[in-house]
Each structure stands twice: as C-alpha cells, then as structure tokens.
N, C-alpha and C positions, 0 to 999 in steps of 0.2 A: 137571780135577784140582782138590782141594780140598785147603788145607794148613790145618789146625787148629794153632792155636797153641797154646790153651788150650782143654780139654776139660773140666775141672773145677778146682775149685780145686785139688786138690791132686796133678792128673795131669796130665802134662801132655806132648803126644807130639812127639818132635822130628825123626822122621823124616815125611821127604814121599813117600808111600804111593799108587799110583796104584790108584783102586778094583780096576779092571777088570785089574788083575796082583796082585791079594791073592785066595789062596787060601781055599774055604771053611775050613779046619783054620785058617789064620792069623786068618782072622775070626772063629773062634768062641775063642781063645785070647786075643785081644786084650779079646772081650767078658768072656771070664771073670776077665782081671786087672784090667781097668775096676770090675768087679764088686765083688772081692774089694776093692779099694781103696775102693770108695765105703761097703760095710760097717765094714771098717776106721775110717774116716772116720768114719759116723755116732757108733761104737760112744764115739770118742774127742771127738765138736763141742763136747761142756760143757766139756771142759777147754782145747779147743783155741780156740773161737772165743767162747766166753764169759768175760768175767773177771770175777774176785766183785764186785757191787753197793756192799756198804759203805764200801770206801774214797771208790768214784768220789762217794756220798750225801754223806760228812762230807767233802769237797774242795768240794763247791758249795755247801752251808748252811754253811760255814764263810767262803765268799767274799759269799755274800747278807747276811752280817752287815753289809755294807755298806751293802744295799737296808734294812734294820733302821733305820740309822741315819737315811736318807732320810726311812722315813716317821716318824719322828719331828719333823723338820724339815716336814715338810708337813704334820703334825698340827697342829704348835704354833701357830698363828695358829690354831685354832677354842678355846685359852685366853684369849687374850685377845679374848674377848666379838667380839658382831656388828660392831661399827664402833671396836672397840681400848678401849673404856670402863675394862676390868680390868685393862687392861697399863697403860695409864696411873695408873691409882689405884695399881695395886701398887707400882709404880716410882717415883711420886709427879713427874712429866713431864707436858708440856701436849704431848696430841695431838690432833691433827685426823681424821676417818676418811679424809681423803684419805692422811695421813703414815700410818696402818694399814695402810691398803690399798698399799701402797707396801711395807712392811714383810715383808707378805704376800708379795706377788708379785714382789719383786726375788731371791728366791733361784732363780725362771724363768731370769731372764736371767744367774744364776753359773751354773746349772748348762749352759746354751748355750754358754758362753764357755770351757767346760773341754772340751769334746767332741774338737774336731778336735784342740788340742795333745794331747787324752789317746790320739789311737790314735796319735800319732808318739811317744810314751811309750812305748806299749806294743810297738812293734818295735825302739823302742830301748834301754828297760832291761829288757824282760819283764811279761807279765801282772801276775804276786805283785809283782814288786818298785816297780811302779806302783801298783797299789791301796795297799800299804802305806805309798807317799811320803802320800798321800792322806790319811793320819792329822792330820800338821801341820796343815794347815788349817780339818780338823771343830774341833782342839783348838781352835786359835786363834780361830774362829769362834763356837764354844759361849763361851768365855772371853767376847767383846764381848758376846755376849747375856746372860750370866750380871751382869755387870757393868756394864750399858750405862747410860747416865745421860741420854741424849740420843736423838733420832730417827735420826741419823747415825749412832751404834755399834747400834743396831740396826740399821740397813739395811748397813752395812758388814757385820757379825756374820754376818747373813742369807746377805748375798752370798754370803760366802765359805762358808757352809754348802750352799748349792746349788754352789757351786762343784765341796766334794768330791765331793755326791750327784751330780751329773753325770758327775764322772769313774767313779763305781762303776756307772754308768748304759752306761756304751759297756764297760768291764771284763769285768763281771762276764757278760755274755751269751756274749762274746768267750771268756772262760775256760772256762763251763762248756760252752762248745759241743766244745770243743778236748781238753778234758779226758773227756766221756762216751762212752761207747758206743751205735752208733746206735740200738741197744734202749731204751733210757731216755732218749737225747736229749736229746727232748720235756721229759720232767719236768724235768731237772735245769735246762731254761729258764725253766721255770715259777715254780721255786723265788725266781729275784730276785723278782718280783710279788706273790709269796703271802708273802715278807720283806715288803716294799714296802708291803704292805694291812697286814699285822700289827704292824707299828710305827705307823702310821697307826691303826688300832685301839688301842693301848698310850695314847698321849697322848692320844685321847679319853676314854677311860675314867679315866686319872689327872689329866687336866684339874680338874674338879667338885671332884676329891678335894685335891689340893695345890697350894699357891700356882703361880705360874709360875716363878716362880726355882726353886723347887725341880723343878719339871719339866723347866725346860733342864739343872740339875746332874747329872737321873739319866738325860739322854740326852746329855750330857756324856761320860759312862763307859762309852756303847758300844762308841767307835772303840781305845778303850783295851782291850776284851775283844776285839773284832776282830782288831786287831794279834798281840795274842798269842797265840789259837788260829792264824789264819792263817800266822802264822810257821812253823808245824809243818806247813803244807802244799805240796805238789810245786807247782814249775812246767810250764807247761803243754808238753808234747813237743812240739808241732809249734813254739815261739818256738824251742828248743833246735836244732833241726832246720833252721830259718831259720837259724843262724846257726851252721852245721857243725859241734855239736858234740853228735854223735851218742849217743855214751855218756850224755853228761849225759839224752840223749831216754829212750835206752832203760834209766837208772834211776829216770825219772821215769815212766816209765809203767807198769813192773812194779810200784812201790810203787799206783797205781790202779787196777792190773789183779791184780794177785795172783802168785803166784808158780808156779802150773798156764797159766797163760795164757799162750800162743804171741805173744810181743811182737814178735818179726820178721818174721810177717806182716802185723801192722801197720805196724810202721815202714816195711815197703817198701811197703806202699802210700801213705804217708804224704809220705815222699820223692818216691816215683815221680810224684804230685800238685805238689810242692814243683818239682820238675823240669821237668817238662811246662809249667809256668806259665812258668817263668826262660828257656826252651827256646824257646815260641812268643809268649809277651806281652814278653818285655825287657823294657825300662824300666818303672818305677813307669807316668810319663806316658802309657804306650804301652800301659801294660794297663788303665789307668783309661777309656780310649780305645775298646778293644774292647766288641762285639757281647754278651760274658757281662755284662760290670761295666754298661754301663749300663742293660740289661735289670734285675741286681740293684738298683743305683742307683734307678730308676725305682717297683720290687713293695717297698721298702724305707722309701721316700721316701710311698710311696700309702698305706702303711700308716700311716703315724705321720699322714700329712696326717689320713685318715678316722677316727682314732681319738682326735684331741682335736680336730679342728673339729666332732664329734660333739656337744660340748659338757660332754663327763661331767665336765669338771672345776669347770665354770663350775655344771652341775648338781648339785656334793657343795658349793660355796661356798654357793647359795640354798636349800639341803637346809633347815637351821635355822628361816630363819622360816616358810618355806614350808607344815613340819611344825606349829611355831607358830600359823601364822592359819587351817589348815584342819582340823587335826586333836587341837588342843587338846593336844598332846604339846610337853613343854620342849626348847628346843634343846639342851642338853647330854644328854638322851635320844636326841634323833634325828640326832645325829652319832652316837652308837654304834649306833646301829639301823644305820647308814650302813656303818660301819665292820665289823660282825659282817657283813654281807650280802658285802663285799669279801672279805673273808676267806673267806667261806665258800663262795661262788663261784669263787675262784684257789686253793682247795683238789680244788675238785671239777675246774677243768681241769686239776691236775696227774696225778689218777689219770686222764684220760681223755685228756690229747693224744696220748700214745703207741698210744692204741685207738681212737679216731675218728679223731686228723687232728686237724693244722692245717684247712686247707680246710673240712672240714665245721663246726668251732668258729665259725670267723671267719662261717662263712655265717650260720651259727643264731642267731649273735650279735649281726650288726648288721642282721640282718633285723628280730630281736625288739627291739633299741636301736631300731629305725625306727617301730614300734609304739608302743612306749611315750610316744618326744615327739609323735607324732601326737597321742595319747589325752591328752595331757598340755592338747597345743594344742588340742583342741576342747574342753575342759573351760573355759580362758580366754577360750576363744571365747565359748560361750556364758553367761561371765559377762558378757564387753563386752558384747553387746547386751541385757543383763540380761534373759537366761530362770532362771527359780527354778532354779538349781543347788542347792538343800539336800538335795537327797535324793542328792546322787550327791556331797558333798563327801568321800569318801574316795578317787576318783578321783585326784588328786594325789598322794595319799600312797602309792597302790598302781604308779602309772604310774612315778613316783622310785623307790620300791621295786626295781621288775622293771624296769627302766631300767638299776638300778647292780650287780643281779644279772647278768644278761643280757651286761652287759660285762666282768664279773669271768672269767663264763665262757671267753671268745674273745679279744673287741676288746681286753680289758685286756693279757693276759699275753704274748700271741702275737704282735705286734709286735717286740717286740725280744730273744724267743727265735727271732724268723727271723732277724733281722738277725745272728746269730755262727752262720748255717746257709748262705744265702745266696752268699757271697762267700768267694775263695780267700784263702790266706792271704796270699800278696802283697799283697792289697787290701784286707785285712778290716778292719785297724786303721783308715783314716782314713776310706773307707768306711760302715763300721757309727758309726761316729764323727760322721761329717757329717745320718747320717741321725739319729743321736739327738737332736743341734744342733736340727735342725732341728723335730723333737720339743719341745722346752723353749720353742724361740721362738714357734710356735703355741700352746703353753698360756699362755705369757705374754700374748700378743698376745687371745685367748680371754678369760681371767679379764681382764683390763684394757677389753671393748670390751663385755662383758654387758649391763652395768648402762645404757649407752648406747644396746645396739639396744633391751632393754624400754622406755627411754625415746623414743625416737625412733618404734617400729614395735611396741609393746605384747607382751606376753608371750606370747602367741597366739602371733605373725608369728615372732618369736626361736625357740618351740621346732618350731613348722613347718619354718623352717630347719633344726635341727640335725635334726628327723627323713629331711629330705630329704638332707640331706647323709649318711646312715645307709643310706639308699636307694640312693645312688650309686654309695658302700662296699661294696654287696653284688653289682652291674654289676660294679665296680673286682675282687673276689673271686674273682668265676664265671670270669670274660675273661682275665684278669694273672695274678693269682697262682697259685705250683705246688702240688703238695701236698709236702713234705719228709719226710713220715713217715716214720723206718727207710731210710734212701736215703744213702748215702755221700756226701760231699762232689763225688768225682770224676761221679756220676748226678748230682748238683742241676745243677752246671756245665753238662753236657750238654745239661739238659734248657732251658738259659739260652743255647743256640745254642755251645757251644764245641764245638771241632772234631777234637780229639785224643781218644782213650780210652786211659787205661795197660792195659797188657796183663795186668795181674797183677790187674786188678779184674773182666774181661769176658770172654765168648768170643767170640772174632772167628775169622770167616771169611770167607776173600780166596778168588774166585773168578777161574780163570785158565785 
C-alpha cells in the first residue's frame, strides 16, 4: 500500500486508498480532479508563486549601499600614490611606505574583527537594524581620515572603516538571501560585489581628479544616503519568524512580494524549515555540530580560502606599476582600466548566475584565474633567465587583464552570495560570519606577505603559486561544492546530508 502525502503542491490526498480496492470509475475521477486542479493551478502560478521583482531589486541595492561604501574605503589607498608620497604631501606628515602600507591594510584586519560579533547582531537585533548601527562607525571613521594629522588617526580611521565594511560584508548577503525569491537569488547576491567593484571604480577615477580630503568627504556622505534610503526598507521575514513574531514576517514579506502573491505558502514553508532545525539540531552548539553545518562550514570556508589565496588582491595592489614598466600606461590609468573590468565582469555575473549556476561560474573562473598567473609566471620566467621578452611585453598587461576579469565573473562575487544560501537560519548569522572573518584575515595576511615571496622566491615562483592554488580551487569546485541554483533552502540542506524533509516542500512516499 502506498500513502501519498503530498501529490502536488496544491493537492494534496488525505485518505489512505488501497490500489487494488479503488475502482476503475474512482481512478479515472480522482485523475480528472487532479487534472482539473493542476490547470487550475497553472492558469493562476504568476500570481500565486511569483511575486513582483521591483520591490525585492530596490530592498537589496538599497542594502549594497553598504558594499558602496566599502569600495570606496578599498579604493582610497590607490590616492595616495604607490608608496603614500601624496597623502603625505597632502596632509603635510612624515611617512614611511611601511606606515602606508599599514594604513592600506589595517582596515583587513577591522573588517575581520566585526564579522563573528556581527552575525550575533544580526539574530539579535535584526538584519536592517544592524546594518544601520553600522553607520556610527563609517561616520566616525571617515571623520579621523578626513581630519587625521598623524599616522595613528589614519590607521585608527582606517580600522574602523573596515570595521563597518565587514559588518556590511556578513549582512548584506545574509539579507539579501532571506529577502529574494529563489528565481532571482542568485542576482540579488551578486549585487553586494557589483556595489563592491563600483565604489572601488568611483575613487579611482575621482582619485587623479581631487585632492584626497576631498575624496574621503564625498565618501563620507554615503553611509549618510544609506541610512536613509534603507530606513524605508522591510526586515528580513525569516529574523521576524526567528523570533515568533509572525505577523510582523508576513507584513514584511507582502511589502517584497506584492500584494497578488500567496505569502502563506511561503511563510509555511519558511516556518516548517525554522522548525525542523529547533526540532532535530537544539541547541546553537549542537547544530553547529552536525553533518549539514560543518559540510557548510567547510564549501564556505574553501571558498573564501581559494579566492584570496588566489592573490587577486595582492594582484590589483601591483596592478600600477606593473602597467607602468611594461606597458607604458600611467598608474592612475590602469587602476581604472582595473576597476571598469571589475565592474564589468560582476555585471555580467549578475545577468548570468541565475542561468548558468553558481558551479559552472566558479569552475570557468578559477580555471581561467589558473591560466592567467601561469602566463603571467612564464613571462617572469623568462625574463629571469633573460630570453628577449620584447616582443611579447604585452603579455603582462593581457594576463592581469583576463586575470581580474575572469574573477569578476565567478571567484569574485559567488563566494559570499553562497555563504547567505548555504546555511539555515539557526546558524547562518555567526556561520556566514566566521567565514567572512576568515575572508578578511587571508586578504590581510596576502597583501602583507607579497612583497616578501617576490623578494624571497622572484615573481615567477609567487605568481605560479597563486596559479596553482587556482588549480586546486577548481578540484576544490568539481568535488565539494553544490550547485544552489533555484533550490530552496530546505533542498540545499539536504543535499548537505540533513535528514528530515518538511512535507509542504516535497512529495514523499512511505512504502508499507
């Protein structure tokens, strides 16, 4: 005998029917209302299982304003010149390139240090209402850079400028995963990176053009236009939901879904998920513990490992001169040659993560990132042994090119639009949080040890490294990771070894 629990979604048969005592007349009656209902159904899916796009767009480029502000903060060190020469004169301060470099890279290690307290933020005051604390600090931060008079309010300034960029770093993927519909996802993950590359593009290009005071003042005034568009945006249902107060869920989610859209079939699923976790994980500790989270834990952690021990960040730092002594192009040109190609690559993976895949991006991407530092490193190669490299000096500039393309595509954006895909929401907050950490401390760690392997092991050996470690990424790819495309939270879980299915999302059949 076979009991179907659920037969479609929106049929769903509750008596237990033994084949071989149902009549032909009862079988061909049962198929015609099955029928009839699934017509039914089709005639009604755009209103019923789709909800309008627009709100869910301006709720997450409204939240990426954050990532905005970020690259701004990661642009401004390619102002003050190669080794800090112009932020000193400007500021009229005695620097060292070491106190530059330091200046540079200390907002690594704020934004490492906001990560884990920011996902216990976020289950404990809410998504919005944490991104928004997060204001105080950019202000207070741009203030000591705007004003700094010493090497110390710079580094302190800096700090706490990655500080916030960090917490908008575990936030903003967090929310907009929680907040989209699995048709769009993808994109709306996209959006912090393609923020992220284009504020990063903004201060290179307003670099050349205005002093540097004035460039920290007019990214000074982002987190100020953040706050206040974001204010006017829902929180995310499922934090509402976390914390039994349902109503508040489901009028935040009508307000992103519309007012045609069937929002009780999602909250019950959303719940049903919420349940099952508190049901069979308990405790925080005790879900952190299980077969799903460290699976996530681990495809989470291998991502951000592969995607800055890749080096692309230590490769956008040496971008300048590198363009300088082979290609005759000014460094404040080929930071924005650097910067359009970022942009224009986390553009093109936002129209395509929801139609290839994650998985296919990531593969293409650090397949081609493997390529590129290969090509990069035999071109230094055979300069060491000095073979006449003149005819092929554009190699460099093509191989950094399709290098910082190539990553824009995949390796860049997809990383930490999995990490708010990944993990349930019990665990997603310190979780996705830990792996970002972990994120910030390898870019740190990266940009601080470059300049050491070229010296130690010659530019060759360094970029053979990062290609192989590119190569590994794409093993690490094929092996570990899942694809999440279009897949529900309660399928990703699954497919992460968890052992329950809610019954409102599946058809299960119990044979007896």
């Amino acid at each position: 005998m076979y009991e179907a629990r659920e037969i479609l979604p929106n049929v769903r048969v509750t008596e237990q029917i033994p084949l071989y005592q149902t009549s032909e007349a009862s079988m061909t009656k049962m198929v015609k209302d099955v029928s009839q209902t699934t017509l039914s159904s089709n005639v009604e899916s755009k209103s019923v299982l789709e909800g309008q796009k627009l709100p869910q767009y301006l709720a997450a480029l409204s939240a990426t304003l954050g990532a905005l502000c970020l690259g701004g903060v990661l642009g401004w060190s390619a102002a003050g010149g190669t080794s800090g020469e112009k932020l000193a004169e400007q500021y009229n301060i005695t620097m060292s390139t070491s106190d530059f470099s330091w200046i540079g890279s200390i907002a690594n290690l704020g934004a490492a240090a906001i990560c884990i307290p920011m996902g216990l933020m976020m289950d404990a005051f809410g998504r919005k209402r944490s991104m928004l604390m997060l204001v105080v600090p950019y202000t207070i931060g741009w203030s000591l850079v705007i004003w700094a008079n010493s090497v110390a309010m710079f580094c302190v300034g800096r700090f706490l400028l990655g500080f916030s960029g960090g917490g908008f770093c575990v936030a903003v993927p967090v929310y907009t995963a929680e907040i989209g519909e699995m048709t769009i996802r993808g994109r709306l993950g996209a959006f912090y990176e393609l923020m992220l590359t284009f504020g990063t593009l903004i201060s290179y290009i307003l670099s050349p053009l205005i002093p540097i005071y004035y460039l920290s003042m007019t990214f000074a005034v982002v987190p100020l236009i953040f706050f206040t568009v974001f204010s006017f945006m829902p929180e995310s249902p499922t934090y509402y939901l976390m914390k039994d107060r349902e109503e508040e869920a489901r009028t935040n989610l009508l307000r992103v879904r519309g007012p045609k859209y069937d929002i009780e079939r999602e909250l019950q699923v959303r719940k049903s998920a919420l349940a099952e976790e508190l049901r069979y994980k308990g405790s925080f500790l005790r879900a952190m513990k299980t077969r799903v989270a460290i699976r996530g834990l681990f495809i989470a952690y291998g991502l951000m490992f592969f995607k800055q021990m890749s080096g692309v960040n230590a490769i956008i730092f040496y971008t300048g001169s590198m363009f300088s002594e082979n290609g005759s192009i000014s460094t404040d040109l080929s930071t924005i040659i650097v910067g359009i190609l970022q942009v224009v690559a986390t553009f093109i993976s936002v129209l395509t993560v929801d139609k290839l895949g994650r998985k296919v991006l990531l593969l293409g991407s650090m397949g081609a990132m493997a390529l590129g530092m290969f090509s990069l490193g035999i071109f230094y190669y055979l300069e060491h042994i000095e073979v006449d490299v003149s005819s092929i000096t554009w190699l460099p500039l093509v191989s950094v090119c399709f290098f910082i393309l190539v990553c824009g595509l995949g390796a860049g954006p997809i990383p930490f639009m999995m990490v708010g895909e990944l993990f349930s929401p019990q665990i997603k907050g310190i979780a996705g949080s830990s792996a970002c950490s972990l994120n910030w401390l390898i870019t740190f760690l990266v940009t601080r040890t470059y300049n050491d392997l070229v010296k130690a092991f010659g530019n060759y050996v360094t970029f053979w490294l990062y290609g192989l470690i590119c190569a590994l990424g794409v093993i690490f790819v094929i092996f570990i990771v899942p694809e999440t495309k279009g897949k529900p939270l309660e399928q990703i879980q699954r497919e992460l070894g968890a052992k329950t299915i809610p019954a409102s999302e599946d058809i299960i059949l119990t044979h007896s």
